[in-house]
C-alpha positions in Angstrom: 85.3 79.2 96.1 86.1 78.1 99.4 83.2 76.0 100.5 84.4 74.0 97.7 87.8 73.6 97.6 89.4 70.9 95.7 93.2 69.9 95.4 94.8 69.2 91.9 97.5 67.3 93.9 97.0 64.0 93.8 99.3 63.3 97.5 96.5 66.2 99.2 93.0 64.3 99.7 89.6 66.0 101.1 90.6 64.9 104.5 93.4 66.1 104.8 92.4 69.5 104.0 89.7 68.7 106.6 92.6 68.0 109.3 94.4 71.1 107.9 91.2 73.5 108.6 90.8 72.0 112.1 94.6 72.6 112.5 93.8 76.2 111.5 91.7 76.7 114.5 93.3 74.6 116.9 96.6 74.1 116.3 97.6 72.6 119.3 94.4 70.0 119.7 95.4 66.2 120.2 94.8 64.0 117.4 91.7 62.5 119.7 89.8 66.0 119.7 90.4 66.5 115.8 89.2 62.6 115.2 86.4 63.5 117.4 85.2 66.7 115.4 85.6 65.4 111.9 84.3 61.5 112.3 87.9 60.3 111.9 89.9 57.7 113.8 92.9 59.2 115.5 95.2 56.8 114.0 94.3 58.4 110.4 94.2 62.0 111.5 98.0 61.0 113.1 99.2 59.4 109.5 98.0 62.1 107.5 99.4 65.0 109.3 102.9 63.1 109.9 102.6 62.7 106.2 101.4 66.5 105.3 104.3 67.6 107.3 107.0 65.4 105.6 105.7 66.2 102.0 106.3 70.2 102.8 102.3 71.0 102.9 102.1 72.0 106.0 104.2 73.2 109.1 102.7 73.9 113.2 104.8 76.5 114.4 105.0 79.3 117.2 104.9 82.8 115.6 106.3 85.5 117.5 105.0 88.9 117.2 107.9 91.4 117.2 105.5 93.8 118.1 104.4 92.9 121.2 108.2 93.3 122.3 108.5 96.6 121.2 110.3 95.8 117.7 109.3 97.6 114.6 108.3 95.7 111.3 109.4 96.7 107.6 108.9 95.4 104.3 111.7 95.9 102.0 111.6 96.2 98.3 115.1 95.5 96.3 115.8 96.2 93.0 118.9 93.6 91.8 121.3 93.1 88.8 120.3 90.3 86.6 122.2 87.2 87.5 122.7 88.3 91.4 118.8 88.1 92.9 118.7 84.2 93.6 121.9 84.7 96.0 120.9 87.7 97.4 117.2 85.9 98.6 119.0 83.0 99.8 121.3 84.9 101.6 118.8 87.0 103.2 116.2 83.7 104.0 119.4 82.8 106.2 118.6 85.9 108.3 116.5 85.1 111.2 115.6 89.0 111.4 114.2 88.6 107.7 110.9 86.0 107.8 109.3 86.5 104.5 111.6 86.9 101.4 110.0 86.6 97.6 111.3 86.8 94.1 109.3 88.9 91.3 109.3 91.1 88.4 110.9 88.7 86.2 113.5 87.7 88.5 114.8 91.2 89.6 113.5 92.2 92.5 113.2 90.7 96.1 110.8 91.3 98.4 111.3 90.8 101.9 109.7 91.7 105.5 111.9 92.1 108.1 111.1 91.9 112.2 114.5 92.8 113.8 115.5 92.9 117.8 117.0 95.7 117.9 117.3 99.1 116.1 120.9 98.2 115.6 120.1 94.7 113.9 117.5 96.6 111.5 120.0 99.5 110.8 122.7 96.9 110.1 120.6 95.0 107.2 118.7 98.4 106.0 121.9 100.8 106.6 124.9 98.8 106.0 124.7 95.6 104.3 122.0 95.9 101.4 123.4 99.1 100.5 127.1 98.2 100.1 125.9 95.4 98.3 126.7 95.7 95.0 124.2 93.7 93.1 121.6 96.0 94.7 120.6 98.9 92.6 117.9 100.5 94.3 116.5 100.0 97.7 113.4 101.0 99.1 111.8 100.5 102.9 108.5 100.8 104.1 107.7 100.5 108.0 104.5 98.6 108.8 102.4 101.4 110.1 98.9 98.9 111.0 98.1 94.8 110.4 94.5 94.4 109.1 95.4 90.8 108.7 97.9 87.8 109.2 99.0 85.6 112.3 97.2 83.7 113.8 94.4 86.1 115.3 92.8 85.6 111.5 93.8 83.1 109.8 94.0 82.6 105.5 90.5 82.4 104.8 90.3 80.3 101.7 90.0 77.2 103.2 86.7 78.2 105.2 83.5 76.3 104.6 85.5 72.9 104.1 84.1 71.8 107.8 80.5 72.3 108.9 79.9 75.2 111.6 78.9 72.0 114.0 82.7 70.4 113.0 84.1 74.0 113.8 82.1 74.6 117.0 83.6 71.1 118.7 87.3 71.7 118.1 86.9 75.2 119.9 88.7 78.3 120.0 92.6 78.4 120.3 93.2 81.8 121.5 91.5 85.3 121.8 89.5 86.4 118.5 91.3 89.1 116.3 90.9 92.4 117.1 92.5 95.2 114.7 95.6 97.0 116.9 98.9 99.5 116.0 102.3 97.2 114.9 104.2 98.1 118.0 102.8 97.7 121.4 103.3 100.8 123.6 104.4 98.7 126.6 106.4 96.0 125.3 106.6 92.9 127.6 110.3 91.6 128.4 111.0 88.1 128.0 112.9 86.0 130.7 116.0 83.4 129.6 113.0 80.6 130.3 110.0 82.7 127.5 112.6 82.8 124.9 113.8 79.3 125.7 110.0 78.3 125.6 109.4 80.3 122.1 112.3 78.4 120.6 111.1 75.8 121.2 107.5 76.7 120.0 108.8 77.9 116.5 110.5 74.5 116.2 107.2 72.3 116.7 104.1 74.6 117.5 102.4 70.9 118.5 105.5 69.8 121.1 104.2 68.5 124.0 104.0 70.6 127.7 106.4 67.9 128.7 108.8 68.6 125.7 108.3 72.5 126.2 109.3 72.3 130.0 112.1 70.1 129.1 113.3 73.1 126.6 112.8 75.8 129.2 113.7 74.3 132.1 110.8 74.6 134.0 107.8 72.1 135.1 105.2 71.5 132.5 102.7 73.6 134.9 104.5 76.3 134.9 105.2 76.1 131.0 101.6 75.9 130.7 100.4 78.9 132.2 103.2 81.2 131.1 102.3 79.9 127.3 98.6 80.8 128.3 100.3 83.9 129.2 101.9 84.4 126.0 99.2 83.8 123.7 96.7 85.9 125.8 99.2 88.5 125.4 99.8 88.2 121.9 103.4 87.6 122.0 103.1 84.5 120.1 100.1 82.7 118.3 100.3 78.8 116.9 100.5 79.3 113.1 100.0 76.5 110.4 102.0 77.4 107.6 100.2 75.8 104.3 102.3 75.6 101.1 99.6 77.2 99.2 100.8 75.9 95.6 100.5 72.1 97.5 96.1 73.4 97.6 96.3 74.2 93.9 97.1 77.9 94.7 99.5 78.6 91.8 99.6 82.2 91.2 100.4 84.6 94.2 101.3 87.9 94.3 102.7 91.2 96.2 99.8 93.6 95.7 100.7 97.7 96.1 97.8 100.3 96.7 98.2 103.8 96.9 94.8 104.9 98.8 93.3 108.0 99.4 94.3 108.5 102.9 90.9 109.1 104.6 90.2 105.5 103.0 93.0 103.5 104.1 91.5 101.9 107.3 88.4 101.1 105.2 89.9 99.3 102.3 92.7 97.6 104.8 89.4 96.6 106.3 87.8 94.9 103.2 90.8 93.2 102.0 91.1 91.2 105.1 87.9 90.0 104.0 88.6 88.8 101.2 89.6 84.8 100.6 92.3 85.2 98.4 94.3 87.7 100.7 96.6 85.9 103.1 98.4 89.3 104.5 97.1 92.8 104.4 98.9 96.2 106.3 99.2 99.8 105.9 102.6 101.1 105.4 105.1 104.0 105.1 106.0 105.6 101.6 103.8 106.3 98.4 101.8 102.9 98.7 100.3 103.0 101.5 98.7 99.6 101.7 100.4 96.0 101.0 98.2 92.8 100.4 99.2 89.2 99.7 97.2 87.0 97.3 97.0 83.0 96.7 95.1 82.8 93.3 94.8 79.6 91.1 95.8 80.9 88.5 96.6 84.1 86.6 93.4 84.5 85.4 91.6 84.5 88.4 94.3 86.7 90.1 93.3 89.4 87.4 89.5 89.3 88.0 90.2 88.8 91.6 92.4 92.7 90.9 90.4 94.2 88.7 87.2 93.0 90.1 87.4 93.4 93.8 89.7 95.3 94.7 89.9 98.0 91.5 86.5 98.6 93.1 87.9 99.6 96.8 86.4 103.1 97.6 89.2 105.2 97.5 91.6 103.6 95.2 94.0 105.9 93.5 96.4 103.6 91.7 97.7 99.6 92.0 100.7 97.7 91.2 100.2 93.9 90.7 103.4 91.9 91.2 103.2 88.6 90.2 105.9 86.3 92.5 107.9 84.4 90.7 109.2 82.2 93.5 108.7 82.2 97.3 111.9 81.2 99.3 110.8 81.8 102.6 107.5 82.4 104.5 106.6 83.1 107.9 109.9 82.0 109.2 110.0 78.8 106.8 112.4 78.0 103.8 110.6 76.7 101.0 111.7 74.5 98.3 110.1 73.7 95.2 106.8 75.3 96.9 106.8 73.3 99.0 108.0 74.3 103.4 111.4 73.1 104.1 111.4 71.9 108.4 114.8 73.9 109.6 116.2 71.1 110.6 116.6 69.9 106.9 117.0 73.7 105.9 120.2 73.8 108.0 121.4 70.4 106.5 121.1 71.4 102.8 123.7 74.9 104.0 
């Protein structure tokens, strides 16, 4: 599937998949590099991805891993009133604790994953507000236990095979390969007013320039360049390139629950990050004990893709399939129309 990937948007040409694989392993490589690797001229690589960022298909951006800061993850499951669950989602896309929020089961439940500071930020949204919430009939909470995949450490797979290993090899590595590791570190780092200056800035434009990112933090750009080294060797951030999947001719996605026989629950996290169609795969709390997000085509292949591959994981106990009906935000990014909203614009339309 992937070694052949073809767009049925008629604005998203083979090149510019081309740039947005390259991008996908080095985000942060000049527009001469990526030429360089794919055969292009730098004045084309420069127009398309100006113009793949304008149209919402793709978006650079600095992801920070809560994690490596000490801060628990949850994904949250809510149950709404019919009429109420398009406010509710927007409202919660608003959050910048809540960085993934999803509408499904015919337009009644939200899915969201939250990464708050502090335990008093997550007790607030999980404790206080959603509950006195009226809308909200049911709520349910599961704390991300282990990340098989996601970030930036292994990137959505279905676009690999659209360079040749020789186009892959020249544009290089951009940070330290994946290697499978608990949520939440046991020795968080601490951020200084100049990091979290610097990571602003970063989750703004993941591409911005050393001289733009000293500017931001206040510091000299070779300073800013070896505490970002420092930052990405340390996991604290990775460079993510957020693709509006639907723009690739991804139309049917889904929230995937698996309740796993426990002794097999490293192994099938495992083989779902293996897997093309998964974008995000973790163990969690509570009686499913793995989550998995899947770009399909299309409903049909989302049901071979479930019934195929993974109703024939070793271990496999039971599975709920939830189609999504509408993404509002991902990774940190409002969508619109499927397609990624910059914050800047996001803010205007408030």
């Amino acid at each position: 599937m992937a070694g052949s990937l073809m767009t049925e948007s008629a604005s998203v040409q083979p090149d510019d998949v081309r740039i947005i694989r390259a991008l996908q392993i080095a985000p942060r490589a000049s527009f001469a590099a990526i030429a360089a690797a794919l055969g292009l001229t730098e004045g084309a690589v420069n127009r398309r991805y100006r113009r793949l960022r304008a149209d919402g298909v793709i978006r650079v951006t600095g992801m920070v891993n809560p994690g490596a800061l000490g801060q628990s993850r949850w994904l949250v499951r809510l149950r709404c009133r019919p009429g109420s669950v398009t406010a509710i989602a927007d409202a919660l896309a608003k959050r910048d604790d809540v960085n993934w929020v999803a509408l499904s089961a015919a337009g009644c439940e939200i899915t969201c994953a939250t990464q708050s500071r502090t335990r008093e930020q997550r007790e607030d949204l999980l404790g206080q507000r959603l509950p006195r919430t009226a809308a909200v009939i049911d709520i349910n909470a599961f704390a991300m236990l282990r990340q098989f995949l996601g970030g930036r450490g292994r990137y959505w797979s279905a676009l690999q095979g659209t360079l040749s290993p020789e186009e892959e090899a020249a544009l290089g590595s951009a940070g330290p390969p994946f290697t499978e590791s608990p949520v939440v570190t046991r020795e968080p780092l601490q951020l200084t007013s100049e990091d979290e200056k610097l990571l602003d800035a970063l989750t703004a434009d993941g591409r911005a320039s050393l001289v733009d990112l000293a500017a931001a933090a206040g510091l000299t750009p070779g300073r800013v360049s070896r505490r970002l080294d420092a930052l990405l060797r340390n996991r604290v951030v990775h460079i993510d390139v957020e693709i509006a999947a639907a723009a690739l001719g991804y139309h049917a996605r889904a929230n995937i629950w698996l309740r796993v026989h426990p002794s097999a629950v490293k192994s099938a996290g495992r083989t779902l990050a293996q897997e093309p169609e998964v974008a995000f795969a973790a163990a969690v709390s509570g009686p499913w004990n793995l989550h998995a997000v899947a770009h399909c085509r299309d409903l049909d292949e989302l049901f071979e893709f479930a019934s195929e591959r993974i109703g024939s994981l070793a271990g496999l106990q039971s599975m709920e399939v939830s189609p999504v009906l509408r993404l509002v935000k991902q990774a940190g990014t409002r969508l619109s129309d499927d397609r990624l909203v910059e914050p800047s614009r996001a803010r205007a339309r408030r």
